[in-house]
FIKOLZA-1660 file (N, C-alpha, C; in steps of 0.1 Angstrom, whole numbers, plus 5000, padded with zeros to 4 digits):
% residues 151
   i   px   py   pz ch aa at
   1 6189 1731 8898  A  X  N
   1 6190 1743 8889  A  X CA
   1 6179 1752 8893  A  X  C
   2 6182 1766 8892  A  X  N
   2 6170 1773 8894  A  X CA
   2 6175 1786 8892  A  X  C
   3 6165 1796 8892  A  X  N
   3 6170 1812 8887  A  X CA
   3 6174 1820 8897  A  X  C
   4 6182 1827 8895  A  X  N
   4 6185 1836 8900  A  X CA
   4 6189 1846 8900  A  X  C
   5 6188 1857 8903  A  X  N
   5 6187 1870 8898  A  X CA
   5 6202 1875 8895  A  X  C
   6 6206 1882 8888  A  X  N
   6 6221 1889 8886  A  X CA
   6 6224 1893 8890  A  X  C
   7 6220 1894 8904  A  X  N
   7 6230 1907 8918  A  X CA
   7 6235 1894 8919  A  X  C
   8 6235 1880 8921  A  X  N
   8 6247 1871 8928  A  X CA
   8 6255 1871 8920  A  X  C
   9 6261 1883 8913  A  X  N
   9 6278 1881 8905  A  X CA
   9 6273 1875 8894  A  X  C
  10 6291 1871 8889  A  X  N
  10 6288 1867 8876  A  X CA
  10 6289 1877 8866  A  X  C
  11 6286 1867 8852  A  X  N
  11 6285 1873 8839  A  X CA
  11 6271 1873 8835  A  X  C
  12 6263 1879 8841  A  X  N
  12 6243 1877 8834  A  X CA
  12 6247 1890 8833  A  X  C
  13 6242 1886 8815  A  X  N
  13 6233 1900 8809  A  X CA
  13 6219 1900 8815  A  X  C
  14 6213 1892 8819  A  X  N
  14 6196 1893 8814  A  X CA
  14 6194 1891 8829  A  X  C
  15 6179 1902 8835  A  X  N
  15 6178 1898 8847  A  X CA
  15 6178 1886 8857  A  X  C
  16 6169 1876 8846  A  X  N
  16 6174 1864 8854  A  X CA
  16 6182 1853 8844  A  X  C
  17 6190 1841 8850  A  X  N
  17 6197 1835 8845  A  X CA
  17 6195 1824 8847  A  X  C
  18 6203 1810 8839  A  X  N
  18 6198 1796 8847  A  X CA
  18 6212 1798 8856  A  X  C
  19 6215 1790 8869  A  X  N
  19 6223 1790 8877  A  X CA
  19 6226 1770 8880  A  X  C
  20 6238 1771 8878  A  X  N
  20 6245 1760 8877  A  X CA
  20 6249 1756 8892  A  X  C
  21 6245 1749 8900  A  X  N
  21 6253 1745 8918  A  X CA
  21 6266 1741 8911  A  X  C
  22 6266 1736 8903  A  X  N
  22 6278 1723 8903  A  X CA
  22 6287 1724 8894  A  X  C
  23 6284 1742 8888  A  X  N
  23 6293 1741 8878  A  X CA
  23 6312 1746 8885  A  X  C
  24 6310 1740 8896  A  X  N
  24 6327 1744 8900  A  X CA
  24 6329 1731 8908  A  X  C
  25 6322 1722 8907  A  X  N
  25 6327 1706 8914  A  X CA
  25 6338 1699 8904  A  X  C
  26 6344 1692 8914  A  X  N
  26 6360 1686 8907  A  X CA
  26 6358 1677 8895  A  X  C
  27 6344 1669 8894  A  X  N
  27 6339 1664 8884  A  X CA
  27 6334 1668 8873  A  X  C
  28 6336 1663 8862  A  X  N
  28 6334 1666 8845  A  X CA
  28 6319 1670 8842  A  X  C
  29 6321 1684 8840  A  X  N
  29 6305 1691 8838  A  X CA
  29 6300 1692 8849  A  X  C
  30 6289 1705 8844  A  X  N
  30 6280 1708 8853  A  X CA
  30 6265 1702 8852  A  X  C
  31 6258 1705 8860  A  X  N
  31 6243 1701 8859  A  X CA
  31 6236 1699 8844  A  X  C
  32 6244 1712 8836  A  X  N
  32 6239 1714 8823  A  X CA
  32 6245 1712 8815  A  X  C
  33 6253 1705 8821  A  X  N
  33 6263 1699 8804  A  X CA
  33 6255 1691 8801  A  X  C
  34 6265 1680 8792  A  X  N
  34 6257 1667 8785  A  X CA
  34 6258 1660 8795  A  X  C
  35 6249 1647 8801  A  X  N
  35 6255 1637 8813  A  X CA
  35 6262 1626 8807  A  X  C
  36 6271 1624 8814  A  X  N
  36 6284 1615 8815  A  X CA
  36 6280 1608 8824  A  X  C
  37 6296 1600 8827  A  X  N
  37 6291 1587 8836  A  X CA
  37 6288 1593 8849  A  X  C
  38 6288 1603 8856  A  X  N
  38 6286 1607 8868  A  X CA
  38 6274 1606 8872  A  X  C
  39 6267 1615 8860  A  X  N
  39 6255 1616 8859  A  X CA
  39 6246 1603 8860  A  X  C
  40 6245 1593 8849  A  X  N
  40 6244 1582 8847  A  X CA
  40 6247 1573 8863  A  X  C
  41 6257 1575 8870  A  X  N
  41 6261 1570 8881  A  X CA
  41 6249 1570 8892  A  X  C
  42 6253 1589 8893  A  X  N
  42 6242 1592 8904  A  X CA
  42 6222 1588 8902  A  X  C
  43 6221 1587 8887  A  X  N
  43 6204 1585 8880  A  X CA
  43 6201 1576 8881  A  X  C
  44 6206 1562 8888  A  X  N
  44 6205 1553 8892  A  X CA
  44 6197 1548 8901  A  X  C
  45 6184 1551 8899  A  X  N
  45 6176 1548 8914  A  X CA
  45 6171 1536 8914  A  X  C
  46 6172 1531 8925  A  X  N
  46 6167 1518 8929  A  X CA
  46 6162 1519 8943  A  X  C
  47 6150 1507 8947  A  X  N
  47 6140 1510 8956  A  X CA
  47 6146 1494 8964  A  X  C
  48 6146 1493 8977  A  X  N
  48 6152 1483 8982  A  X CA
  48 6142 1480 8995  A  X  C
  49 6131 1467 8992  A  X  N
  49 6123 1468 9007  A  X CA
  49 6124 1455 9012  A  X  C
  50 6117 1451 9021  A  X  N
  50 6122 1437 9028  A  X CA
  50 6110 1432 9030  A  X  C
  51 6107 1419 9023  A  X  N
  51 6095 1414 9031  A  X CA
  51 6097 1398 9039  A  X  C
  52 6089 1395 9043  A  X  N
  52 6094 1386 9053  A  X CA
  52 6101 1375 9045  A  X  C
  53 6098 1371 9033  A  X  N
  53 6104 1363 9024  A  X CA
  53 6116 1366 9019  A  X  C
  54 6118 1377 9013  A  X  N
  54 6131 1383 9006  A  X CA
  54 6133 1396 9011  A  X  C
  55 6143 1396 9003  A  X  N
  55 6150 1417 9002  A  X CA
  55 6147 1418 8986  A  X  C
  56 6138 1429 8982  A  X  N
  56 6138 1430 8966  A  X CA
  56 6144 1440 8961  A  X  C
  57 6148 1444 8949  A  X  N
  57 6155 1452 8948  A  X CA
  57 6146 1457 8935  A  X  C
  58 6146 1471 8931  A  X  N
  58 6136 1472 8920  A  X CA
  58 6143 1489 8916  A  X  C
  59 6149 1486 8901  A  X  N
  59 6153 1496 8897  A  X CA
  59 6148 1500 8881  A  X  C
  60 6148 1514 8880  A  X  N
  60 6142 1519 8868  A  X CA
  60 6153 1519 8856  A  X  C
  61 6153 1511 8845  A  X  N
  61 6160 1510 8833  A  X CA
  61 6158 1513 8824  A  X  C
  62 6155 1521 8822  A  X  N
  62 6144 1521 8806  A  X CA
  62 6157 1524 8796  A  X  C
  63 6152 1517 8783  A  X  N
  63 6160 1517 8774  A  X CA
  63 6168 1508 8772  A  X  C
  64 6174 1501 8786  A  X  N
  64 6187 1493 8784  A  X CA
  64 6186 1478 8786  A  X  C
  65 6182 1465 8776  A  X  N
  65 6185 1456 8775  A  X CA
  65 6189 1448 8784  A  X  C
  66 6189 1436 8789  A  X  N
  66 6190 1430 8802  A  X CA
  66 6203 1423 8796  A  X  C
  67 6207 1422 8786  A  X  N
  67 6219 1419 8783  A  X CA
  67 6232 1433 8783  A  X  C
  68 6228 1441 8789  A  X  N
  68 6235 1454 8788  A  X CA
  68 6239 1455 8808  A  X  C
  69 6231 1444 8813  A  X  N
  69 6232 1449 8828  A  X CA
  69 6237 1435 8833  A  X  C
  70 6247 1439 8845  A  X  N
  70 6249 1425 8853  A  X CA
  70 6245 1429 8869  A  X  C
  71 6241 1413 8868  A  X  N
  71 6239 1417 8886  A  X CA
  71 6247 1404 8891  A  X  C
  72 6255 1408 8906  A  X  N
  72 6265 1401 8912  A  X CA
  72 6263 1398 8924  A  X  C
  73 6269 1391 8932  A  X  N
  73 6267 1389 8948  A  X CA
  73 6286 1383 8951  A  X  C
  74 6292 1397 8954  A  X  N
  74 6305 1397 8953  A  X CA
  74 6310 1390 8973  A  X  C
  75 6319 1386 8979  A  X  N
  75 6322 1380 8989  A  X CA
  75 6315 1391 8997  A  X  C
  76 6318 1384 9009  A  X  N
  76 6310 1398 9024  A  X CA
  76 6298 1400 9019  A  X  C
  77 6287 1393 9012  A  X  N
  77 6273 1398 9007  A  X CA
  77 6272 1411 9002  A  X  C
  78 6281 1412 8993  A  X  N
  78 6276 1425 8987  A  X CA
  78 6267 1427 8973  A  X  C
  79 6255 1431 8973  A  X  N
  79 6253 1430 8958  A  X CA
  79 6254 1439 8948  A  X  C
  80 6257 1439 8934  A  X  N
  80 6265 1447 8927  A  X CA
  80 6253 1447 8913  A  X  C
  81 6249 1459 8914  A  X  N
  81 6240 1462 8899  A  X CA
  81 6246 1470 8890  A  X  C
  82 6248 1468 8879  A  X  N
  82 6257 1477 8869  A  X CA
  82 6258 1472 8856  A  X  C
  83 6258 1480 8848  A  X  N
  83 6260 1481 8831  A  X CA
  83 6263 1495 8825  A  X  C
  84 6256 1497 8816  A  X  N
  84 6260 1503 8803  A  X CA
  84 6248 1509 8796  A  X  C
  85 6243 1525 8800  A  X  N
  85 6235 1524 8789  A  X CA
  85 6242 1534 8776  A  X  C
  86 6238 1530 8762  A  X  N
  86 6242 1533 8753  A  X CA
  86 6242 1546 8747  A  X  C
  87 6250 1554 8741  A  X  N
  87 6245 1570 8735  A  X CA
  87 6239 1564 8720  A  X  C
  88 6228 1573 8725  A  X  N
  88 6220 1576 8708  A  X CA
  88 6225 1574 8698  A  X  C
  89 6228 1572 8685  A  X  N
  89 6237 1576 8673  A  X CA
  89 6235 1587 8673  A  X  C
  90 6240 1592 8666  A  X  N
  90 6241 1608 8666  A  X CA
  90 6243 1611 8644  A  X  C
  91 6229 1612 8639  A  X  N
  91 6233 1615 8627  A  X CA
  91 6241 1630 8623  A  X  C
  92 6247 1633 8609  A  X  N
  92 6252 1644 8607  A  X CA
  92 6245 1658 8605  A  X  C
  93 6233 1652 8600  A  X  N
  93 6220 1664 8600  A  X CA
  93 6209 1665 8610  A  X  C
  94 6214 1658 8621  A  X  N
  94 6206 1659 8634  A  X CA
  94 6208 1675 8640  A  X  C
  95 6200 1682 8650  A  X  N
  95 6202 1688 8658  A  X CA
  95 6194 1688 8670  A  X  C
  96 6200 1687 8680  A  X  N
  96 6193 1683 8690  A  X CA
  96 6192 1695 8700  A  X  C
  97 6182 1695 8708  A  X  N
  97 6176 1712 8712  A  X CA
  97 6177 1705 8731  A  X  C
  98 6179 1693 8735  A  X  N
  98 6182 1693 8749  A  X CA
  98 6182 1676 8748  A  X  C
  99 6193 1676 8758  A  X  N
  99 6196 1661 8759  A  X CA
  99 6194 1661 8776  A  X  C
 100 6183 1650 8786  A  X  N
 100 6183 1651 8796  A  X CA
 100 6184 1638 8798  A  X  C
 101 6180 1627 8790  A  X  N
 101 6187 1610 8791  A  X CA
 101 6199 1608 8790  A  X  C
 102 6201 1603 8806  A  X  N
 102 6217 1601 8806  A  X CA
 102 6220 1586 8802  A  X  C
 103 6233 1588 8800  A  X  N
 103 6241 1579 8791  A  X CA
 103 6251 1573 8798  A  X  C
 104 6258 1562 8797  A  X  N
 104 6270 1556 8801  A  X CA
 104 6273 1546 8809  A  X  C
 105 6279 1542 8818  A  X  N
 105 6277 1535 8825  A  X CA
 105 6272 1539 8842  A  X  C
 106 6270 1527 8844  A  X  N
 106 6263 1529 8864  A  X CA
 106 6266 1517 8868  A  X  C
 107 6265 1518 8884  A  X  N
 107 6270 1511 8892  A  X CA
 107 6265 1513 8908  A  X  C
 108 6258 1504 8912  A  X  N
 108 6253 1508 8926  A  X CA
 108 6261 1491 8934  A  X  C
 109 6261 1493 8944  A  X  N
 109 6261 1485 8954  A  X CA
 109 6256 1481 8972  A  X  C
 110 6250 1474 8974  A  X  N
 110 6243 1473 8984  A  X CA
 110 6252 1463 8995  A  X  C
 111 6253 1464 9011  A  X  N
 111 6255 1455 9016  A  X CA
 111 6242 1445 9023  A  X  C
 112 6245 1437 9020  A  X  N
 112 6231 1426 9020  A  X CA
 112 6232 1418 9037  A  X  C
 113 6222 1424 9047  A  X  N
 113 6225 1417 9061  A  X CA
 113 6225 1398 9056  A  X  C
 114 6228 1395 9073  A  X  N
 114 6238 1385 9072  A  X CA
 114 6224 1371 9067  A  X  C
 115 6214 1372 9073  A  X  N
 115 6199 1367 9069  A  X CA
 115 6196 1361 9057  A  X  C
 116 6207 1364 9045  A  X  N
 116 6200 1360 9031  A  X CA
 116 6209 1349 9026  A  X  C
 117 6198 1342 9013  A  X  N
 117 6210 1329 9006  A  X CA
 117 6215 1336 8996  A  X  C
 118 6228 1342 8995  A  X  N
 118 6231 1345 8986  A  X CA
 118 6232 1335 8972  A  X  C
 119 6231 1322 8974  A  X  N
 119 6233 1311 8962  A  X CA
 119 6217 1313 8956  A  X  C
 120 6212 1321 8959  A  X  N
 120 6194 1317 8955  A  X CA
 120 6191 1330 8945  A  X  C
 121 6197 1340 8946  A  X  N
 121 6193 1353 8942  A  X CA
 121 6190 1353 8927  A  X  C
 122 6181 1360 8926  A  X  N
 122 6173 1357 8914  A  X CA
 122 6169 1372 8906  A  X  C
 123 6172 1371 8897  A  X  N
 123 6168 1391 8890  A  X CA
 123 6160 1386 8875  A  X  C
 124 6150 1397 8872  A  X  N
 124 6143 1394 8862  A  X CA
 124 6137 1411 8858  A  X  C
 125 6137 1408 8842  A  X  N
 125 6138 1427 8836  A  X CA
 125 6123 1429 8828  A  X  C
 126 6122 1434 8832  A  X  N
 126 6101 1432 8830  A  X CA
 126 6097 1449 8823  A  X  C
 127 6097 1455 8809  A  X  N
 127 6090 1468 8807  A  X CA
 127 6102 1479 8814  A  X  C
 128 6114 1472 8812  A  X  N
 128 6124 1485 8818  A  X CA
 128 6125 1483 8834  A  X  C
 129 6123 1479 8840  A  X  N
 129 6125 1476 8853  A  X CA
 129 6132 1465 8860  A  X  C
 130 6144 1464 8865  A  X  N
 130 6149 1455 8865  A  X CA
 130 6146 1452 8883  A  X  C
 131 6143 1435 8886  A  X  N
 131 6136 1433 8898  A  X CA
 131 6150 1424 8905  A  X  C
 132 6154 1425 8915  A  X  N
 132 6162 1411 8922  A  X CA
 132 6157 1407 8936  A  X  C
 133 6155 1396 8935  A  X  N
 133 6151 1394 8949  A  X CA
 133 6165 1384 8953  A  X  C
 134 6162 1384 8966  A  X  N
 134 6171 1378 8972  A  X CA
 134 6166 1371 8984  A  X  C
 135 6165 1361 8984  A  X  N
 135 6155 1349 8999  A  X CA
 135 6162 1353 9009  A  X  C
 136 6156 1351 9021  A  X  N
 136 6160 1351 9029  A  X CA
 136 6163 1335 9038  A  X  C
 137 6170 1334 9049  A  X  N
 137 6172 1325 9056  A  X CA
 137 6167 1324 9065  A  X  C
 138 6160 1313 9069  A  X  N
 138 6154 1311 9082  A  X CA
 138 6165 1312 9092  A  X  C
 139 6158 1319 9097  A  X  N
 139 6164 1326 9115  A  X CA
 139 6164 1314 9124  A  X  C
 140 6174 1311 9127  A  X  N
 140 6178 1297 9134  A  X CA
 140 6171 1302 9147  A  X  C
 141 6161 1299 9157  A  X  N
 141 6163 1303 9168  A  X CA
 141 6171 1294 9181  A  X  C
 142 6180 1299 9192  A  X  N
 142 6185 1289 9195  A  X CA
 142 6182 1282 9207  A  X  C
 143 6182 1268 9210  A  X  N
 143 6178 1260 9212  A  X CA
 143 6178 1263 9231  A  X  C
 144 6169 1260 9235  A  X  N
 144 6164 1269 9249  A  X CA
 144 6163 1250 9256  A  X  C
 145 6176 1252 9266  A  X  N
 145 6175 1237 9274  A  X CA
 145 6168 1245 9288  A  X  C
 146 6161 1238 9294  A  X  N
 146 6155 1242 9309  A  X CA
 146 6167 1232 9318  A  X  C
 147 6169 1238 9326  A  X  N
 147 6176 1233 9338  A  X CA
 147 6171 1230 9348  A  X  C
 148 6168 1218 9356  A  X  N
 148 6162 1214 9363  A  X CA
 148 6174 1224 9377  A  X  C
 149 6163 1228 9388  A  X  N
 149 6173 1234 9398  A  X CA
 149 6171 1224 9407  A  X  C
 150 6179 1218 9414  A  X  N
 150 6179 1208 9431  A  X CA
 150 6178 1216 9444  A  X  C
 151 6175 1211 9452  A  X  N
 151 6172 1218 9467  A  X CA
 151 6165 1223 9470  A  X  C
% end
């Protein structure tokens, strides 16, 4: 989002205006509507690093209950983070002056190289942050025969 002046078209009365990117994408709302699941979709961030032990996975949840989120390890190693975060109630004599916590559901998924036990993987939700590690497998190395040479 950002300003822009009223020579780029449009309907602005007022020199400058807020300017929407996305208010003509095929998807429900723009930047400034309410967020929906898209929104929610894309707000999804999760941090993914590798240490010689595991692959961890560390995502920002605030608000949402660890019984509100699943985490999966679906065939072909893929791992699947996703739930549900909840809308506010909404009382009758409320008015609300800007909503930027998004709402609804999300869904990420990672492909996990071929290195890890998937039967091991472990997730734990600590102050809104949801953690998964995932072990790794020892690297077989393969077995080096010396060949005696004759002659």
């Amino acid at each position: 989002m950002s300003l822009i002046p009223s020579f780029f078209g449009g309907r602005r009365n007022n020199t400058l205006d807020l300017w929407d990117p996305f208010q003509d994408f095929p998807f429900t709302g723009g930047a400034l509507s309410v967020p929906g699941e898209t929104a929610s979709f894309a707000n999804t961030r999760i941090d993914w690093k590798e240490t010689p032990e595991a692959h961890v996975f560390k995502a920002d949840l605030p608000g949402v209950k660890k019984e509100e989120v699943k985490v999966e390890v679906e065939e072909g190693r893929v791992l699947q983070i996703s739930g549900d975060r909840r809308v506010e109630k909404e009382e009758k004599n409320d008015k609300w002056h800007r909503v930027e916590r998004s709402s609804g559901k999300f869904m990420r998924r990672f492909r996990l190289p071929e290195n890890v036990k998937e039967n091991e993987v472990k997730a734990a939700m600590e102050n809104g942050v949801l953690t998964v590690t995932v072990p790794k497998a020892e690297v077989k190395k393969p077995d080096v025969k010396a060949i005696d040479i004759s002659g």
